[in-house]
C-alpha positions in Angstrom: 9.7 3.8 14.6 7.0 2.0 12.5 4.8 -1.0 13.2 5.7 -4.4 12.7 2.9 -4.4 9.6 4.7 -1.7 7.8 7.9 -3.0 8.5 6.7 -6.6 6.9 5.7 -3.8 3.9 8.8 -2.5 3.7 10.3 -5.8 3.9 8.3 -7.1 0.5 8.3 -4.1 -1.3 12.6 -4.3 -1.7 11.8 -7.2 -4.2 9.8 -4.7 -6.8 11.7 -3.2 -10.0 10.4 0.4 -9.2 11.7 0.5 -5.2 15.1 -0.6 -6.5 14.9 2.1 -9.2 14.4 4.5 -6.7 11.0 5.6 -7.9 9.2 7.7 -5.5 6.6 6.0 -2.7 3.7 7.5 -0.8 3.3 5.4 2.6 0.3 7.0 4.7 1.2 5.3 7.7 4.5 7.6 7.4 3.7 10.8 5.6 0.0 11.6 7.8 1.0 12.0 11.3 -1.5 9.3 12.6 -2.0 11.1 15.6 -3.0 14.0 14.6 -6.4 14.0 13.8 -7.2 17.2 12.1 -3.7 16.3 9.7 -5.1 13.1 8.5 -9.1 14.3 8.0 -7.0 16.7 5.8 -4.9 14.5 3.9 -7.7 11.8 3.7 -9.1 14.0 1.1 -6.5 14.3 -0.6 -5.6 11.0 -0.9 -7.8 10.3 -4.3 -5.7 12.5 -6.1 -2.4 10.6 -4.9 -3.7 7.3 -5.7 -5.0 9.0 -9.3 -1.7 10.3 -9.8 0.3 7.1 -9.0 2.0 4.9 -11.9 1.6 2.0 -9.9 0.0 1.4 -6.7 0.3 -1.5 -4.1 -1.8 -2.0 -1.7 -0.4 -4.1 1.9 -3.0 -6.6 3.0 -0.9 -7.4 6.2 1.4 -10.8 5.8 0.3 -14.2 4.2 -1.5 -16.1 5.5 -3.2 -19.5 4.7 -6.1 -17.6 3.2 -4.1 -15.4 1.5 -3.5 -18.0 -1.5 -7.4 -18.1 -2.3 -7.9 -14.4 -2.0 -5.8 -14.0 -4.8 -7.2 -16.4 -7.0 -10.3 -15.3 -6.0 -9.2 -11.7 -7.5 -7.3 -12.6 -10.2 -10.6 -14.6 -11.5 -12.3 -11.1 -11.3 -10.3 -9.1 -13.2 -9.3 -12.2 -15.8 -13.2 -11.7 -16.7 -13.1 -8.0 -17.5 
């Protein structure tokens, strides 16, 4: 069972070149047991060396919405000026 937001996730992350080339993906919500608080203190530490690790990371903002549009230009603005 996962939530409907991770579903929506696993939904949009189908259309990316490394899902379909079976590249290997780290989903908290599914590899920390949620409920188990002392597992995710644990891997909560951890985590930075996941992310540091990672080729590629994506990062699920929940589903679009009519904000969503200027967010991203909003970001993209950001890191055009770097």
């Amino acid at each position: 069972m996962v939530t409907d937001n991770l579903y929506a996730a696993l939904e949009r992350l189908q259309r990316f070149d490394a899902i379909k080339r079976r590249m290997k993906v780290w989903i908290d919500a599914l590899c920390i047991n949620q409920n188990d608080l002392e597992e995710r203190a644990t891997q909560i530490q951890l985590m930075h060396q996941i992310y540091a690790q990672a080729q590629h990371v994506v990062i699920w903002l929940g589903p679009e919405t009519p904000s969503t549009e200027l967010a991203f230009t909003a970001i993209s603005y950001i890191f055009e000026r770097r």
